[in-house]
C-alpha positions as CSV (number, residue, x, y, z in Angstrom):
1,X,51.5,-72.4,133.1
2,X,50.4,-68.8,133.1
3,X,52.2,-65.9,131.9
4,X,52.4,-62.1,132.4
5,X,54.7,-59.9,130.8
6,X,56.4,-57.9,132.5
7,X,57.6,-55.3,130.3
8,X,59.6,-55.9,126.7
9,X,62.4,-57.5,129.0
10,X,61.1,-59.4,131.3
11,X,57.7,-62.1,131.9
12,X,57.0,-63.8,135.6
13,X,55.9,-67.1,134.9
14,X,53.8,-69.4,137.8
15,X,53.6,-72.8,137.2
16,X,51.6,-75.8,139.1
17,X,53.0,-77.3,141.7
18,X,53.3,-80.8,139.4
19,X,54.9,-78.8,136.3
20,X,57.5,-77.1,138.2
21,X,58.2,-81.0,139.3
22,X,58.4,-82.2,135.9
23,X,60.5,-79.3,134.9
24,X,63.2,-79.1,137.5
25,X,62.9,-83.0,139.1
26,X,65.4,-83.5,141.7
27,X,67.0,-80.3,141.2
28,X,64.5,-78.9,143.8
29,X,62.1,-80.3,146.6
30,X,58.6,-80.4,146.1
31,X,56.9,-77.9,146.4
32,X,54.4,-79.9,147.4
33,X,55.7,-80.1,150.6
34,X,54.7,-76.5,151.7
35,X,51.4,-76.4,150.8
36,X,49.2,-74.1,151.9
37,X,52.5,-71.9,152.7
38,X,52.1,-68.6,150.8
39,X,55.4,-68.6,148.8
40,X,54.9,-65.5,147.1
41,X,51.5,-62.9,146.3
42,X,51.1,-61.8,142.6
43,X,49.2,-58.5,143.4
44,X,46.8,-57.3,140.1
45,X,45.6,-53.9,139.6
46,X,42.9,-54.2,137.5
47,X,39.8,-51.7,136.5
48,X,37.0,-53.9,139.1
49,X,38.6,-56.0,141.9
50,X,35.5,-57.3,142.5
51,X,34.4,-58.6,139.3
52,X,38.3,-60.7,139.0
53,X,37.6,-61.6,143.0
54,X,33.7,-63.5,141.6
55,X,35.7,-65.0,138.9
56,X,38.8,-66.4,140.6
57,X,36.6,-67.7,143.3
58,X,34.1,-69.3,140.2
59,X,37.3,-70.9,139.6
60,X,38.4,-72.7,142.4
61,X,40.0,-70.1,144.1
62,X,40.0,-70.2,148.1
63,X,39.2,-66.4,149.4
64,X,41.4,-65.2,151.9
65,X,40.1,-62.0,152.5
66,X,37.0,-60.2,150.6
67,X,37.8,-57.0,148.1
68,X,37.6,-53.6,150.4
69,X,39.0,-50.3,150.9
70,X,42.9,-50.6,152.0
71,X,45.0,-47.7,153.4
72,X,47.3,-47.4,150.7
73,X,44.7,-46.5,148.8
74,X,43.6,-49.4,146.7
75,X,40.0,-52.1,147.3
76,X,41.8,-55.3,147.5
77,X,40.8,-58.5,147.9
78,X,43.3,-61.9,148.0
79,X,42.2,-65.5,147.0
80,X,44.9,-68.4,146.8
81,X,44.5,-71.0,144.0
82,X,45.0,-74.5,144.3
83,X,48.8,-74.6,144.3
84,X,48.4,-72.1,147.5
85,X,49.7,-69.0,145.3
86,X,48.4,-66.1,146.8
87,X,46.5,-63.6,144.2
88,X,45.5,-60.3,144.8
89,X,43.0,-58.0,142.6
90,X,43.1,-54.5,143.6
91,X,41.6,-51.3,142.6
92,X,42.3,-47.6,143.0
93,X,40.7,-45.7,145.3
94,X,39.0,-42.8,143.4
C-alpha cells in the first residue's frame, strides 16, 4: 500500500491488486481481471521527471512512453507498475 496525502483532508491510497482482494473479498470483482487495463493515471510533478522515470523503471516498472516535452507545458513520461496503474512523472517546462 502506498500513500499520498492529499492535503490535511484527504490521502489517495493505491493498493495491489491482491490487497484490495483481501480487503474488500466478494464485495468487488478482481481486479485481476482487467489487467493490463489502465484504471486510473496518478500524474506526479516532481523537480526531475527523468530521474523518478530511471527509478520506477529500476523498479519494475513497464515504460509506456519516455519523459519529453508535452504541450501543456510539462516533460512527462508514463510507466505502469505491476498491478497495470498507470504513473506519470512530469516536470515544468522552464
Amino acid at each position: 500500500m502506498t500513500e499520498f496525502a492529499l492535503g490535511e483532508a484527504a490521502v489517495l491510497g493505491l493498493m495491489a491488486e491482491r490487497g484490495i482482494v483481501r480487503l474488500l473479498g466478494e464485495a468487488m470483482r478482481d481486479p485481476a481481471e482487467a489487467r493490463g487495463v489502465p484504471r486510473a493515471e496518478l500524474y506526479l510533478v516532481v523537480d526531475d521527471a527523468d530521474v523518478f522515470q530511471r527509478r520506477a523503471l529500476a523498479a519494475g516498472a513497464r515504460e509506456i512512453d519516455g519523459v519529453r516535452a508535452r504541450d501543456w507545458g510539462h516533460r512527462a513520461g508514463y510507466v505502469a507498475d505491476p498491478d497495470g496503474h498507470v504513473v506519470a512523472f512530469a516536470s515544468r517546462l522552464v
